[in-house]
DOTIKE-978534 format. One record per residue: residue in three letters; x, y negated, z of N, C-alpha, C, CB in turn. Coordinates in steps of 0.001 Angstrom, whole numbers, plus 500000, padded with zeros to 6 digits. Each point is the difference from the previous one (the first is absolute). Glycine has a CB too. Layout:
ALAXYZXYZXYZXYZ;...
END
This chain:
UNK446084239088920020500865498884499632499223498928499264501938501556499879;UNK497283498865499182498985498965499433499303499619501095499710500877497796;UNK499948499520503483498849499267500223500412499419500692498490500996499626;UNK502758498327500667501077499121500973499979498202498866502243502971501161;UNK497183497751497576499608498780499011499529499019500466499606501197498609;UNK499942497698501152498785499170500695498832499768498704501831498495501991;UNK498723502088496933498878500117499185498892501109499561501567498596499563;UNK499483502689501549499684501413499346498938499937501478502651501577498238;UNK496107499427501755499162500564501227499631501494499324498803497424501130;UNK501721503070500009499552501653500028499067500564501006502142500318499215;UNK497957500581501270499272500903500750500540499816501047499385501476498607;UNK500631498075502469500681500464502030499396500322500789501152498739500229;UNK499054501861500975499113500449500550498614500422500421501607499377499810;UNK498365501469499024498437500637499441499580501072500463500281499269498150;UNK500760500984502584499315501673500975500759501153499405497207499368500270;UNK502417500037497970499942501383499156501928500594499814497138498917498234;UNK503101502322501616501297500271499970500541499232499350499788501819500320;UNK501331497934500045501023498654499321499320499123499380501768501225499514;UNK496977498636500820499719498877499092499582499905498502501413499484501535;UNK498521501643498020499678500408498861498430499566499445501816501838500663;UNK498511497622497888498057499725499919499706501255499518499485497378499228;UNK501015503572500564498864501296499460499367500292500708500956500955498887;UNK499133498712502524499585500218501054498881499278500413501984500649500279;UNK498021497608499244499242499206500402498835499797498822501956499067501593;UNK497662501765497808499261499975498387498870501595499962502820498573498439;UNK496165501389500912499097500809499782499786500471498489499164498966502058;UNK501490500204497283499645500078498699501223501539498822499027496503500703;UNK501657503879500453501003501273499450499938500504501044501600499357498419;UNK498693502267501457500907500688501465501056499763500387499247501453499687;UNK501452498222501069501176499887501129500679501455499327498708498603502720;UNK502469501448497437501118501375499975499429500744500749502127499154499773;UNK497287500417501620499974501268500672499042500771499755500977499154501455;UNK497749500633497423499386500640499276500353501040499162499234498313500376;UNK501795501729499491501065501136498525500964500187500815499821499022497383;UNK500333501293503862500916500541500777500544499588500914500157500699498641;UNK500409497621500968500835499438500962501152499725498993499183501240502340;UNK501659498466498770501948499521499728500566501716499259500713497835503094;UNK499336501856495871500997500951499314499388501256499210501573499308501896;UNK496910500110498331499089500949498823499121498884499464499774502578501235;UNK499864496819498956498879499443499425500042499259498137499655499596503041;UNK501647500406496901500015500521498358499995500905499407500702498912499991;UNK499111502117500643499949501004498858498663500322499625502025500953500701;UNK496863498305500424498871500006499049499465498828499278499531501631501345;UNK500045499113497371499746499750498831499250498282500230499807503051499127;UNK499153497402502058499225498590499825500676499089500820497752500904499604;UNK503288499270500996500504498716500384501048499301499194499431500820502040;UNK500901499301496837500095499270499072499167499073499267501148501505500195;UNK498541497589500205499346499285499642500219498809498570499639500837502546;UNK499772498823496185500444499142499002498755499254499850501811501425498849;UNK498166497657500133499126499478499232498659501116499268502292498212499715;UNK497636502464500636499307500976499347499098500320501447501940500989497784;UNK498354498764503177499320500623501095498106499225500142503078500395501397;UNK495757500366498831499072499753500415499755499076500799499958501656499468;UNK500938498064501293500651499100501210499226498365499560502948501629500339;UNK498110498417498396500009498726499915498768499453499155502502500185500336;UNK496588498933500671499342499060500040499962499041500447499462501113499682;UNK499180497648499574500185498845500627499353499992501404500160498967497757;UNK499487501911502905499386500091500949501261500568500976497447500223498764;UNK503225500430500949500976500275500475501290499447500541498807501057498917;UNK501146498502499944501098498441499764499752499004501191499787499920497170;UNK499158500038502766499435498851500996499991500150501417498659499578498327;UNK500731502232502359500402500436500733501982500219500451497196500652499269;UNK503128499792500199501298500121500331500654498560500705500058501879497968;UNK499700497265500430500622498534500742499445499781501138500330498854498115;UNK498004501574502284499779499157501473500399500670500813498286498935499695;UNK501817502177500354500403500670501134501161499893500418498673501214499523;UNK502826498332499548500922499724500159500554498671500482499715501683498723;UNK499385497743500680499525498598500668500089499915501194498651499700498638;UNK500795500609502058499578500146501603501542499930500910497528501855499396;UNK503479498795499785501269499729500747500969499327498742499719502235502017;UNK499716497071497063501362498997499777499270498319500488501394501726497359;UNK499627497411502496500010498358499927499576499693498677501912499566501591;UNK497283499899498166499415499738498532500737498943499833497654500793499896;UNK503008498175501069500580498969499559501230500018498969499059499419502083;UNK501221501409498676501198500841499055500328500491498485499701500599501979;UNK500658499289497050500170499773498522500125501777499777501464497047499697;UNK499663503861501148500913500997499694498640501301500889503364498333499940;UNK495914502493499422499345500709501121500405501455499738497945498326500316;UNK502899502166500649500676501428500513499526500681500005500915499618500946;UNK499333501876498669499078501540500520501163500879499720497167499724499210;UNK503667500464502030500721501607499558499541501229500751502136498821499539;UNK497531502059499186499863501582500976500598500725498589497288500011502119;UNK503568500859498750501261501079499184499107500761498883501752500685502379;UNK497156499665497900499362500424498773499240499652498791500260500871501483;UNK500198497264498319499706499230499235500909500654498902499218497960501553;UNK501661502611498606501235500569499129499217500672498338501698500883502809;UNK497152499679497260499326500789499204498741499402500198501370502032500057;UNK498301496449500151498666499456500432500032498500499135499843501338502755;UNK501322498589496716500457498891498908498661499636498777502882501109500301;UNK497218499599499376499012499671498553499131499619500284500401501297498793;UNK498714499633502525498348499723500386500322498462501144498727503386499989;UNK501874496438500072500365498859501098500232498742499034501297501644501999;UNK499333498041496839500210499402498686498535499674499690502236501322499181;UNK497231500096500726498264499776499117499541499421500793499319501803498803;UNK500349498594502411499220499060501069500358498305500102500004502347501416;UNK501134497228498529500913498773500436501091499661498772499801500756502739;UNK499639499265495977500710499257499167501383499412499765498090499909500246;UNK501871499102501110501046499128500036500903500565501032498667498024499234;UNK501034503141501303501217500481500910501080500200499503498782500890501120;UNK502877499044499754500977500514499683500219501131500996500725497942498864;UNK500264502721500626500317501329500819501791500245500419497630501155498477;UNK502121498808502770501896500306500620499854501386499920500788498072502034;UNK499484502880497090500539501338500666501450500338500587498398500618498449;UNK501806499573502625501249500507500666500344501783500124499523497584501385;UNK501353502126498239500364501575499651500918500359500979499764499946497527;UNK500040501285503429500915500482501045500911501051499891498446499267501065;UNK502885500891499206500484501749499991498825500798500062502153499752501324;UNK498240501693498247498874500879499997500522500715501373499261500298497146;UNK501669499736503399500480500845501258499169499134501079502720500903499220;UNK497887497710500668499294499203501236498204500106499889502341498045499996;UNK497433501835499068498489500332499656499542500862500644500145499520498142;UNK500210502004501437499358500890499859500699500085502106499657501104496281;UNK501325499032504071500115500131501575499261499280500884501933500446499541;UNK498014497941500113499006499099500490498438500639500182501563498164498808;UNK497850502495499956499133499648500383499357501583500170500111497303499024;UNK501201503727501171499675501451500839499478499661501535502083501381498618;UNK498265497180502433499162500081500434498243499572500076502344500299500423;UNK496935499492498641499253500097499769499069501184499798501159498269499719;UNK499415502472499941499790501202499468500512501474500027499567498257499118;UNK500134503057500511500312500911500082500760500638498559498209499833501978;UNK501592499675496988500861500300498681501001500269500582499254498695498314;UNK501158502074500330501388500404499553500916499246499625499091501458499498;UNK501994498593500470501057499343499349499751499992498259501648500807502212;UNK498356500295497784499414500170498382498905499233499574500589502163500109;UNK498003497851500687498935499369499626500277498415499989498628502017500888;UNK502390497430499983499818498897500072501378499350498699498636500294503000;UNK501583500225496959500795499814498628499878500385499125501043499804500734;UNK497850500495498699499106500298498733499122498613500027499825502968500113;UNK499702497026501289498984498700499862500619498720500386498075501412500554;UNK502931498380499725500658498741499537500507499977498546500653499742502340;UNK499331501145496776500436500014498471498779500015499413502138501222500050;UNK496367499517499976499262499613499603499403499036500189500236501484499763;UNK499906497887501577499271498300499622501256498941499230498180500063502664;UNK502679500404497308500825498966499455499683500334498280502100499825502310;UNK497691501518497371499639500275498430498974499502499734500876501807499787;UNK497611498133501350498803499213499395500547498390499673498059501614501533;UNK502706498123499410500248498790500133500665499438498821499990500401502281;UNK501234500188497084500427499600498696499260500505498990502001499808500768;UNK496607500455499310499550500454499090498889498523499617500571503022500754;UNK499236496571500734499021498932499512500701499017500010498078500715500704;UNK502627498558499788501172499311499768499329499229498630502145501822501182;UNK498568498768497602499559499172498873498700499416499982501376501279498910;UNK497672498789501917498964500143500178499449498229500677500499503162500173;UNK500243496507500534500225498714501007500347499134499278500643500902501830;UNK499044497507498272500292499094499384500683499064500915498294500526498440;UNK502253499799502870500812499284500798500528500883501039498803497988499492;UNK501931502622500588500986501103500842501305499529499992498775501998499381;UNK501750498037501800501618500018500188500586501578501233499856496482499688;UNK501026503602499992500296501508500265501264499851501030499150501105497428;UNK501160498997503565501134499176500949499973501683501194499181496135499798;UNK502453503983500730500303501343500551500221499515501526501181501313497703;UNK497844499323502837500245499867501619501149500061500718498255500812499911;UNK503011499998499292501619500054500122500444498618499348500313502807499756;UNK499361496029499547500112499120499460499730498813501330499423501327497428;UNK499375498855502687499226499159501222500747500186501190497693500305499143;UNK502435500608501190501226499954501540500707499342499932500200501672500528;UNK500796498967498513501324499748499649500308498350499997499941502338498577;UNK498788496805500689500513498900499068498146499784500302502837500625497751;UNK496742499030503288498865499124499983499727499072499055500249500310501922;UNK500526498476498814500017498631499755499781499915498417501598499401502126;UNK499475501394497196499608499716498707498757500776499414502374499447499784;UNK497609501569500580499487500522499736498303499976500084502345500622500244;UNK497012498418500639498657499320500534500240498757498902499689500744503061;UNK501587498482496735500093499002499143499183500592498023502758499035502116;UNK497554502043497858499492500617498571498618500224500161502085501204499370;UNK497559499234501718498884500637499899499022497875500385500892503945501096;UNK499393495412499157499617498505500364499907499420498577501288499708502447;UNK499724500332497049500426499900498576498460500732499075503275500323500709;UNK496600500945498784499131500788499805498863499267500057501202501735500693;UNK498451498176500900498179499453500056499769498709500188499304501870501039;UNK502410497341498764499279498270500190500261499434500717498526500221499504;UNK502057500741501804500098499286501434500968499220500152499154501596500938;UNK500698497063499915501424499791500309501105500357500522498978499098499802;UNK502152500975500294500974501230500795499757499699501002501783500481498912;UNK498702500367502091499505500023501083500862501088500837497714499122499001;UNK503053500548501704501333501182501545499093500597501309502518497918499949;UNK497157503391499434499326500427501495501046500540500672497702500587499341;UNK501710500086501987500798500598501121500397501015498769498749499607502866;UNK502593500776497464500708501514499010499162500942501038503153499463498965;UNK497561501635499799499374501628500673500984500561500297498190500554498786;UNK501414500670502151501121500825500515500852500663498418498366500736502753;UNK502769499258497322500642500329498804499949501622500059501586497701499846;UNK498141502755501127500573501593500658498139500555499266502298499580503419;UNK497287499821495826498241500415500372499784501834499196498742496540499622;UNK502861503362499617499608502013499532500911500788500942499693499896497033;UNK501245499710503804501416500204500430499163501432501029501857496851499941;UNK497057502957500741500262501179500691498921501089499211500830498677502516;UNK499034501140496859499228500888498709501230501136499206498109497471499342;UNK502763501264500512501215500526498617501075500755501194500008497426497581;UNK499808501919503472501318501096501250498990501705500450501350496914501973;UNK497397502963498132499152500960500034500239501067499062498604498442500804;UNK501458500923497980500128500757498667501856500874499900497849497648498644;UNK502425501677501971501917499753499613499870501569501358501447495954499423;UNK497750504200501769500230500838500799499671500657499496500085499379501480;UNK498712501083497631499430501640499677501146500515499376497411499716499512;UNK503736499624499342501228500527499108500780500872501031500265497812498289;UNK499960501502502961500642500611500890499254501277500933501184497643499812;UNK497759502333500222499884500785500861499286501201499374500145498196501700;UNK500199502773499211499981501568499630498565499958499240501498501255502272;UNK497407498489498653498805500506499785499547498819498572499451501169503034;UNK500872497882497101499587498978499156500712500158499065499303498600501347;UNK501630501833498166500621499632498270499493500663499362501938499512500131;UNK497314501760499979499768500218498826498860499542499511501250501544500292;UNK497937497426500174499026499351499733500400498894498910499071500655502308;UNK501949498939499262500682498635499140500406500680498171501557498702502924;UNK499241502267496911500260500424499135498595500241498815502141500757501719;UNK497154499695499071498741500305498917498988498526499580499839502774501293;UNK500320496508499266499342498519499525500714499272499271498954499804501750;UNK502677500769498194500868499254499126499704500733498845501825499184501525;UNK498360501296498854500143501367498488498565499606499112501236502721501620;UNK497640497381498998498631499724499541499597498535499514499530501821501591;UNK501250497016498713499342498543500011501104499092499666498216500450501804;UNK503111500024498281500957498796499887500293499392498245501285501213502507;UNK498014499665496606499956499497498625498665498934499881501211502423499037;UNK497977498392501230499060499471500310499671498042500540500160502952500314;UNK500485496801500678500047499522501015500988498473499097499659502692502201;UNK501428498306497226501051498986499121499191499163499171501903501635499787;UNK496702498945500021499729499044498996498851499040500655500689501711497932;UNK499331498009502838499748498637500752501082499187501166497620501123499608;UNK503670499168499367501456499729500679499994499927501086500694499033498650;UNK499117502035502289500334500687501553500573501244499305497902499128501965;UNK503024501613499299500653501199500355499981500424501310501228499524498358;UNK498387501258502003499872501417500817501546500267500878498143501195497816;UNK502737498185501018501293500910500901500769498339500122500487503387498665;UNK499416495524500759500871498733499815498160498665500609502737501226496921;UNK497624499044504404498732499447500397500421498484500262498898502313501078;UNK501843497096498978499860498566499671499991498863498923500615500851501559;UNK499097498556498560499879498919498460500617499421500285498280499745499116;UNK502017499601499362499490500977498889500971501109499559498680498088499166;UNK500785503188501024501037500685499811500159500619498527499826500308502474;UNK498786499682496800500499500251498577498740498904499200501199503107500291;UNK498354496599498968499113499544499036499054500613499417501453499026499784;UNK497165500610500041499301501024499801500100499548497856498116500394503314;UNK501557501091496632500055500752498505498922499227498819500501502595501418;UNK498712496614499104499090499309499038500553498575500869497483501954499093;UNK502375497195499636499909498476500177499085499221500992500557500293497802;UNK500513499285502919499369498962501511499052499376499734501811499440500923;UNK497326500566499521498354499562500208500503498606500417498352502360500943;UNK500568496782497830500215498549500269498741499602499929502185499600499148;UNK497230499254501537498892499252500330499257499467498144501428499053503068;UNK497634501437497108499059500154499046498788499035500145500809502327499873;UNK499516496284499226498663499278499974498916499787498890501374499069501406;UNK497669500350499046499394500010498896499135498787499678500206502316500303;UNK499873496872498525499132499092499788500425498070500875498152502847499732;
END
């Protein structure tokens, strides 16, 4: 949606999966180094902060050129999303100073089903590791001197305004892209809604509730009340944090 901007330039057709720069860069490992989609946080070194070896001026310099290579320099606004920037905040800050950061936060059902095809995990594993990157993540949080925090159930629902805050945030002028499919968790959350029913599947369904739905409350999602907003999460709504 940003890159429908005429001020914003991102990444397009780069070969690399979706487009992702972790992909298009030498200077870190890629996820698929620590596992892939739905493990690659749980190791230790892909958490990356201000503290990392990483960051140099030699580095610094590398990264930008290499990223270079696929943006418009003319361009004021310069883009990089890959999902495992989520826990890559701080060292991405140290490197680039003046960056801001969109984190989008997804159901953990649509998450964790989405991206079973990727992978061979568990239901369990992958809902541990959508809660532990979201725990590194509010952990560095305080950490950022320009973050805004906006819910992918928000963004469907209510684009328009919702691209208007996040425009707002980094400066941009507003700006009406094409909407998104509104349905974008719908066959995730009907997937989920079948295991309750069926013989072989509930007691799963039953055991991931039982195991994660407290849990889960406290990044205001539920397990059993899957649309938004269906309850509020338990700590105070994350608001855009500037600095200076």
């Amino acid at each position: 949606m940003l890159l429908q901007h005429p001020d914003v330039t991102g990444f397009r057709n780069t070969g690399a999966p979706e487009d992702e720069g972790q992909h298009l860069q030498t200077v870190f490992a890629p996820a698929k180094e620590y596992g892939g989609p739905g493990r690659f946080g749980f190791a230790p070194q892909a958490h990356l902060t201000e503290e990392s070896d990483l960051i140099t001026t030699q580095n610094r310099m590398k990264l930008f050129a290499e990223w270079c290579q696929y943006w418009d320099l003319a361009k004021p606004y310069l883009l990089e999303k890959s999902p495992p920037n989520l826990i890559r905040t701080r060292f991405l800050q140290a490197l680039f100073p003046q960056s801001s950061f969109i984190v989008i936060s997804r159901h953990p059902i649509a998450v964790s089903l989405s991206t079973s095809k990727w992978t061979d995990c568990s239901m369990d594993s992958l809902m541990e590791h959508w809660l532990h990157c979201h725990r590194l993540f509010a952990q560095d949080r305080s950490h950022l001197r320009r973050v805004l925090e906006i819910r992918y159930e928000d963004l469907i629902r209510d684009s328009d305004s919702t691209l208007q805050q996040v425009c707002k945030f980094l400066g941009l002028i507003p700006h009406s892209p094409e909407p998104l499919d509104s349905g974008g968790n719908q066959r995730y959350f009907n997937t989920w809604r079948e295991l309750k029913t069926d013989r072989r599947g509930r007691s799963l369904y039953k055991r991931i509730v039982a195991k994660y739905e407290s849990r889960v409350r406290e990044y205001g999602y539920s397990l059993e009340e899957l649309e938004m907003p269906a309850i509020q999460p338990s700590t105070p709504e994350p608001r855009p944090h500037f600095s200076g």
